[in-house]
C-alpha positions in Angstrom: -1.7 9.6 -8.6 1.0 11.9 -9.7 0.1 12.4 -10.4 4.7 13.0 -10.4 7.6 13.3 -13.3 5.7 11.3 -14.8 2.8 10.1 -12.5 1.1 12.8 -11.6 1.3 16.2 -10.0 3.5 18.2 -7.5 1.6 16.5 -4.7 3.9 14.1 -5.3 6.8 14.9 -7.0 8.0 18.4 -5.5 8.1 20.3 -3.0 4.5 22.2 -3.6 3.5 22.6 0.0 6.2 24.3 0.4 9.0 23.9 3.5 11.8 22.4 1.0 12.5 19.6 -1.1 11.4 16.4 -0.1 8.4 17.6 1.8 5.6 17.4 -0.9 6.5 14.8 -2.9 8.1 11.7 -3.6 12.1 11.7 -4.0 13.3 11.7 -8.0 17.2 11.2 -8.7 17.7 12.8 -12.5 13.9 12.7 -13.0 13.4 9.1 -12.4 11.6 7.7 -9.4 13.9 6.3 -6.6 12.5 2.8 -6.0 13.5 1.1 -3.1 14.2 -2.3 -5.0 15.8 -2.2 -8.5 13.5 -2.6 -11.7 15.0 -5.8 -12.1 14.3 -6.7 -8.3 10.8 -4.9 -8.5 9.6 -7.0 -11.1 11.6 -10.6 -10.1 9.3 -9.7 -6.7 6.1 -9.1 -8.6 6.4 -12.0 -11.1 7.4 -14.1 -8.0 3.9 -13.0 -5.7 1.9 -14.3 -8.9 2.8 -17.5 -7.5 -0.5 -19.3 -6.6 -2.3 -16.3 -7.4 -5.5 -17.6 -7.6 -5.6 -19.8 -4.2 -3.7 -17.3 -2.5 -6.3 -14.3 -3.9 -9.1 -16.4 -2.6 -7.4 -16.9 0.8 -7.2 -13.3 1.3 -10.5 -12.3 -0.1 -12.1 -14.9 2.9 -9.8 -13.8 5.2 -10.4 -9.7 5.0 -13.7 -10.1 3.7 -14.9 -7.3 1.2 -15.7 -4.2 2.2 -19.1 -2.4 1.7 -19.1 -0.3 -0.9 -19.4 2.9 0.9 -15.6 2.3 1.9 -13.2 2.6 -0.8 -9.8 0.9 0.0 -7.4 1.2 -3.1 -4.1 2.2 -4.8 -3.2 3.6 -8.0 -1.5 1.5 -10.9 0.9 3.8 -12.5 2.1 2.9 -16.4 3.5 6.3 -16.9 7.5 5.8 -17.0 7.0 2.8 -16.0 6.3 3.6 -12.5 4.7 0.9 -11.5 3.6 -1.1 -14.3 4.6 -2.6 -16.9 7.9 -2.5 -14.3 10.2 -1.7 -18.1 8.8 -1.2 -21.4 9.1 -3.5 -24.4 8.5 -7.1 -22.1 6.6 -9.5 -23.6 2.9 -10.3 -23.3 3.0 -12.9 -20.9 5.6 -11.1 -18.5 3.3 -8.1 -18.7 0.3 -9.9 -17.7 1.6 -11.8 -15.0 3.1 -8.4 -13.4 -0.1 -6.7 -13.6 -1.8 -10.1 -12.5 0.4 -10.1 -8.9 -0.4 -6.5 -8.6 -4.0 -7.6 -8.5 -3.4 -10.6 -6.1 -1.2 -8.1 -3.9 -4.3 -5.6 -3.6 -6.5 -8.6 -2.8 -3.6 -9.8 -0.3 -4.0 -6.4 1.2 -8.2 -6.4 1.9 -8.5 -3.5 -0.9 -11.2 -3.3 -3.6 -10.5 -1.0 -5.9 -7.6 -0.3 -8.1 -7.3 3.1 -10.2 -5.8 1.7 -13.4 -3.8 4.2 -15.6 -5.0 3.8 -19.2 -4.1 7.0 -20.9 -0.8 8.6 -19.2 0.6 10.8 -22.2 -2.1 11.3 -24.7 -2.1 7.9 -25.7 -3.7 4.7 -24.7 -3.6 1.2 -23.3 -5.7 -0.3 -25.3 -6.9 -0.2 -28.9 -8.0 3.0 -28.9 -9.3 4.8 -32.7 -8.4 8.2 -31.4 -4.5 8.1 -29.7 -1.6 5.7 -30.5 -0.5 3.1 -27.7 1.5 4.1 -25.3 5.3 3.8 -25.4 5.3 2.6 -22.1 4.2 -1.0 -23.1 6.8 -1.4 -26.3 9.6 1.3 -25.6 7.7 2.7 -29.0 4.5 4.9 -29.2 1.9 3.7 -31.6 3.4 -0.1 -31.6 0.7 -2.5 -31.1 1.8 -4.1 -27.6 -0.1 -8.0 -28.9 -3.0 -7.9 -26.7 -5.3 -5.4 -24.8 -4.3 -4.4 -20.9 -7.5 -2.3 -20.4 -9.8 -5.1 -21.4 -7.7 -7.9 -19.5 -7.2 -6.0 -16.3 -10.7 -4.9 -16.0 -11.9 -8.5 -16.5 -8.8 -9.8 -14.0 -9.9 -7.2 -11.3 -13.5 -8.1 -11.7 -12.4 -11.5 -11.0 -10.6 -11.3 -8.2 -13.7 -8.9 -6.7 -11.8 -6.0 -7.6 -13.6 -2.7 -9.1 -11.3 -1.2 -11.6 -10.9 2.7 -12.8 -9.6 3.7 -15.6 -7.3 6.9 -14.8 -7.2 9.6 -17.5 -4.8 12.4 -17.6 -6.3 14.8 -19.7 -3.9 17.1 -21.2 -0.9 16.0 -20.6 0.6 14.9 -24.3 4.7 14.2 -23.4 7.2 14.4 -20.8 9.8 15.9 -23.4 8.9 19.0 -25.6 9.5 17.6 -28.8 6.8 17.1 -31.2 9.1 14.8 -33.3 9.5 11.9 -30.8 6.2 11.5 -31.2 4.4 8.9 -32.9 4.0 10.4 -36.5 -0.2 9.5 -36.6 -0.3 11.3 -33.5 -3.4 13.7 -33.3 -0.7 16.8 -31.7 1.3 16.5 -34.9 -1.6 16.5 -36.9 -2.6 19.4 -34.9 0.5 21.1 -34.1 -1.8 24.1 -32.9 -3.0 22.6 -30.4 0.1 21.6 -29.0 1.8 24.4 -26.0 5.3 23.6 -24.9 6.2 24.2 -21.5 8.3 23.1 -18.6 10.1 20.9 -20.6 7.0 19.0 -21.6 4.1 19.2 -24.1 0.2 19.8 -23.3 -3.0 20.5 -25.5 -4.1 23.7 -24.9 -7.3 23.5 -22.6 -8.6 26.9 -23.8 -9.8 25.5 -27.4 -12.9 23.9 -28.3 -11.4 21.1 -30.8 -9.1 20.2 -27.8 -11.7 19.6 -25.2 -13.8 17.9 -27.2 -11.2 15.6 -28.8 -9.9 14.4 -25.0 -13.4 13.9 -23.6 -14.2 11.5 -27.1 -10.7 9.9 -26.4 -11.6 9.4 -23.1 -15.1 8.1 -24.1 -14.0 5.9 -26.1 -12.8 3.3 -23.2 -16.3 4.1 -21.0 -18.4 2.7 -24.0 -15.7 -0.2 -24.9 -15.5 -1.7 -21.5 -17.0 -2.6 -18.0 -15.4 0.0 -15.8 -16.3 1.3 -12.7 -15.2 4.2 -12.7 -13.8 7.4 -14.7 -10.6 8.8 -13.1 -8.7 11.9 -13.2 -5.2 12.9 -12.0 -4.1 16.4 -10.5 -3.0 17.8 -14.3 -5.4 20.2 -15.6 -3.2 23.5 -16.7 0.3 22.1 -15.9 1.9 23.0 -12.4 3.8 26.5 -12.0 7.5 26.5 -13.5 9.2 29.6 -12.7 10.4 32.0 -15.7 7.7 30.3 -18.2 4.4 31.7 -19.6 2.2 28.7 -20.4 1.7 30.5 -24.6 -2.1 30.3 -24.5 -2.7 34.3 -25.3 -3.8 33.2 -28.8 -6.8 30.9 -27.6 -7.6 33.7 -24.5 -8.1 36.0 -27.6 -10.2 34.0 -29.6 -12.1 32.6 -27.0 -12.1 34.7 -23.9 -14.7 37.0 -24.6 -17.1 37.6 -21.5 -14.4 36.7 -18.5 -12.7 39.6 -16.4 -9.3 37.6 -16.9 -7.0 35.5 -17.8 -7.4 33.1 -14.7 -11.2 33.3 -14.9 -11.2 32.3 -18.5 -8.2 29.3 -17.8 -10.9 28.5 -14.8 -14.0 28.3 -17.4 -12.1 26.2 -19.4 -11.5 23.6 -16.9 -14.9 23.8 -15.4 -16.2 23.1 -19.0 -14.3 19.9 -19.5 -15.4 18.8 -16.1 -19.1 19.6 -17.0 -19.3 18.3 -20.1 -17.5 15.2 -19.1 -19.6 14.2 -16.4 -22.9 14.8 -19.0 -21.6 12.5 -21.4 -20.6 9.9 -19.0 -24.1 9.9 -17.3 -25.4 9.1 -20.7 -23.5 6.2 -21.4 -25.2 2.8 -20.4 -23.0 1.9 -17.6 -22.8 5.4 -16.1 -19.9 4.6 -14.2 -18.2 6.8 -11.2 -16.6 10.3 -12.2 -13.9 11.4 -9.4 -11.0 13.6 -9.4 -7.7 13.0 -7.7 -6.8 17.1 -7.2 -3.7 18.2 -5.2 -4.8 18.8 -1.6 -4.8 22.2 -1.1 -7.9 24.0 -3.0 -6.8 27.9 -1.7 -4.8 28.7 1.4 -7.4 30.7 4.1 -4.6 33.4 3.7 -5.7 33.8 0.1 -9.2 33.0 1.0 -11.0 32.9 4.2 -13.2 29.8 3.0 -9.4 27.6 2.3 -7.8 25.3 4.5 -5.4 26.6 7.5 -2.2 26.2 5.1 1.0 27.8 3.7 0.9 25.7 0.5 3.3 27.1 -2.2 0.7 25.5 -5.0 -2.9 26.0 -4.9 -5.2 24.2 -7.3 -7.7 27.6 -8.0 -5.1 29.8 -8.1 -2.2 27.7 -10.2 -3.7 24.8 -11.7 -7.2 26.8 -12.5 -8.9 24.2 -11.1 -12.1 25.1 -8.6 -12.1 21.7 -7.0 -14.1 22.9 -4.1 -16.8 24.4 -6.4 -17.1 20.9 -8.0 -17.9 19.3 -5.1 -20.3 22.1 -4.1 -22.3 21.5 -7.1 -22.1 17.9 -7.4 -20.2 17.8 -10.8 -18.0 14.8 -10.0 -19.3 11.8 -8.0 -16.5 11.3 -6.0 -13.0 13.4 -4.5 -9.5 12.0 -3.7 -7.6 15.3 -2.4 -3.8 13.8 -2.5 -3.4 14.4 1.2 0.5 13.8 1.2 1.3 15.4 4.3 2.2 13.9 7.7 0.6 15.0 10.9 2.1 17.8 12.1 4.0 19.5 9.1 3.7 22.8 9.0 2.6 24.1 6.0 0.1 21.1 4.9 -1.4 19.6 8.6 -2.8 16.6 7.2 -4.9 16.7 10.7 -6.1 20.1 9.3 -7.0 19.3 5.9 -8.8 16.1 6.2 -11.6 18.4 8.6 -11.8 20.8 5.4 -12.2 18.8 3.0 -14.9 16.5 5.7 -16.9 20.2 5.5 -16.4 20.6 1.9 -18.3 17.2 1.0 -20.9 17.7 3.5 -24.4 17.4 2.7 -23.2 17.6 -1.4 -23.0 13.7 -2.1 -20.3 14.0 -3.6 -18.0 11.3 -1.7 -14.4 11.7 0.1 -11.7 9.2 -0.1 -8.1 10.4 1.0 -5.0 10.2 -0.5 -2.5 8.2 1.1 1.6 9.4 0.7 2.4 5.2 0.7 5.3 5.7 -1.2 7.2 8.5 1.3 7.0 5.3 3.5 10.6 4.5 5.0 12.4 7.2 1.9 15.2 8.2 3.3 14.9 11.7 2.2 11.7 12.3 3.7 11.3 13.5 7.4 10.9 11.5 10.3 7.2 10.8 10.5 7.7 9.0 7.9 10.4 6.9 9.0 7.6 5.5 11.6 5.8 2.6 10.5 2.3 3.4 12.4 2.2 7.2 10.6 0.0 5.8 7.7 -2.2 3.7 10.1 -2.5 7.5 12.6 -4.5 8.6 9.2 -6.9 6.0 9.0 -7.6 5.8 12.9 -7.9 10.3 12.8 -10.4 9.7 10.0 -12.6 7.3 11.5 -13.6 10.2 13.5 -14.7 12.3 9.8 -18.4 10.0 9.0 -17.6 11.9 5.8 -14.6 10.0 4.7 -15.6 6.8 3.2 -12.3 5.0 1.9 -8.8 5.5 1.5 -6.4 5.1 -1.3 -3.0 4.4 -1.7 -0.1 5.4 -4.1 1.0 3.5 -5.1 0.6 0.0 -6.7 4.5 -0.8 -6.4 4.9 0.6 -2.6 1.6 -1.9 -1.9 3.8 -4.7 -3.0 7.4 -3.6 -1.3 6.1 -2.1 1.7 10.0 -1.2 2.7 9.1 -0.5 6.3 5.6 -2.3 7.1 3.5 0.9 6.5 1.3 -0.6 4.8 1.0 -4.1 6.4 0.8 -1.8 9.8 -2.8 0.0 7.9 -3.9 -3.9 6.8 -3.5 -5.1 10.6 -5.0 -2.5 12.2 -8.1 -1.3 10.0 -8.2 -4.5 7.2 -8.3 -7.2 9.1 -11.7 -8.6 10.1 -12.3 -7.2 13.9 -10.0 -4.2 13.7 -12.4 -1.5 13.4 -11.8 -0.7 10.3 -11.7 3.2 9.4 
């Protein structure tokens, strides 16, 4: 979920693990994502796979069966910068559909049963929604009306196509630029310019006022009462990843609001905690009560910060930089569900994906709170990565080291366009020897 310029978090778009560029996240040329097919080719692909969708969806849902509930297999469907869909902003309504349509058929293809759908990427939404204006990724313009409603048709699609469908929410994040006037003029963070903190190049609402916290969660709401979703679904964003030489400018808020907390960092931690809390309360009282799960980067606190962390050299830890106590929301059952964006290979030094998954295994342990792992799909066969993942069978190691973790229930899969191109057969490799009916299946 980068989670990622635009898609997420450093898990997948930088080097946060440390060990040098190209080690924790996915390759970016001049910001954008390095695809390995053009747009034009990406989407000529996806509109081609729609093809037969609905014999060849039914094929594949006999042939893989579906999976019990208890194992998650799914992949993220990115909208922000066009990441994975809609593959180029300002299509038309039926091209739109039918790419998001052969994503669908692809994850059936592929014996998964859950996609993670990205509905609000940059304070603003994919579908009608009486709080944000639409997203700019669907017309090329924020607050254009796209002609139809992808929220309500892809939960009803999925559903069809025995898919379970989350909405992914990034909370704060407003813009990937860090100007206020290329934004849609209705928007609520020019109505509200003080709520607004520049930094890093980008703009974010401030998570240390009131007004803010509540405004995101009713946004947020507003989709959970509208529609049938499965689940609630957030990203790796909660105060924005470290850029060196900036102060994220929240002293203002700390001083209006910080009474009672030692520090800074405890106060920015509150805050968080708050939104989490309060979230998860509302959405148990809505009628569907769907899922609540994070997607946090996968290091919570190095054990050399903090003997209860994970053996790891990360250069980002979520407590400590993102104010984020992801292990103390699964301790106290807060959230429902946790993806840690395990984006490592076996082996690397400073983020052991064969020491992690055990941590975070202990961390879930007798909490109910469930573990599904992030899978680094699209790291698969880049040519800037290292060499484990220039070996097909890497991604399938995961799945077969997990089976021995009862904990881990599922896997999921970033992302949506990498599920479709599968440059090097990592992901066909996974489907053959853990999908397919008889393959012990992780």
């Amino acid at each position: 979920m980068t989670r990622r310029a635009g898609t997420g978090g450093a898990g997948r778009t930088g080097a946060a693990a440390g060990g040098g560029g190209g080690t924790g996240g996915a390759a970016r040329t001049g910001g954008r994502w390095r695809a390995g097919l053009s747009r034009r080719g990406f989407t000529v692909a996806a509109v081609g796979a729609l093809s037969g969708a609905v014999t060849s969806a039914d094929t594949a849902a006999a042939a893989y069966g579906r999976p019990a509930r208890g194992e998650v297999r799914g992949m993220w469907i990115a909208s922000v910068d066009n990441r994975d869909w809609p593959s180029a902003s300002g299509l038309s309504p039926d091209r739109q559909r039918a790419e998001l349509a052969a994503h669908l058929d692809t994850a059936v293809r592929r014996g998964l049963n859950t996609v993670y759908f990205q509905a609000r990427p940059t304070a603003d939404a994919l579908w009608p929604s009486p709080y944000e204006p639409w997203s700019q990724w669907l017309t090329g313009e924020q607050g254009r009306d796209p002609g139809w409603d992808p929220l309500g048709w892809a939960v009803r699609e999925a559903h069809a196509r025995g898919l379970e469908l989350e909405a992914w929410f990034n909370p704060y994040r407003i813009a990937l630029h860090d100007d206020p006037a290329r934004l849609a003029p209705e928007h609520p963070a020019r109505r509200h310019p003080d709520w607004v903190v520049p930094y890093g190049g980008k703009l974010y609402y401030n998570p240390g006022l009131p007004e803010v916290r509540r405004f995101v969660q009713d946004a947020m709401l507003d989709a959970v009462r509208r529609y049938a979703l499965d689940g609630v679904h957030w990203d790796d964003y909660f105060y924005p990843y470290p850029v060196a030489g900036e102060v994220f400018d929240d002293a203002e808020a700390y001083r209006l609001h910080g009474d009672g907390h030692a520090d800074l960092a405890s106060w920015r931690r509150h805050n968080i905690d708050l939104l989490v809390t309060e979230t998860a309360a509302r959405i148990r009282r809505t009628p569907r009560r769907p899922r609540f799960g994070v997607s946090p980067f996968g290091v919570w606190r190095n054990s050399g910060t903090d003997p209860r962390g994970s053996d790891t050299a990360a250069g980002v830890q979520t407590y400590d930089d993102l104010y984020a106590d992801t292990l103390g929301w699964v301790r106290r059952g807060w959230i429902d569900y946790v993806v840690p964006q395990l984006y490592w290979n076996m082996g690397f030094a400073a983020a052991d994906y064969a020491k992690l998954v055990p941590w975070w295994a202990e961390a879930v342990r007798g909490t109910g709170v469930a573990l599904h792992v992030g899978e680094a799909l699209y790291k698969a066969g880049d040519p800037a990565q290292a060499a484990p993942w220039q070996d097909p069978a890497e991604l399938s190691r995961h799945l077969t080291y997990c089976a021995d973790f009862p904990e881990v229930s599922g896997h999921v899969f970033f992302s949506a366009k990498e599920v479709s191109e599968d440059v090097i057969g990592a992901m066909g490799r996974v489907v053959a020897d853990h999908y397919r009916p008889g393959s012990g299946s992780s």
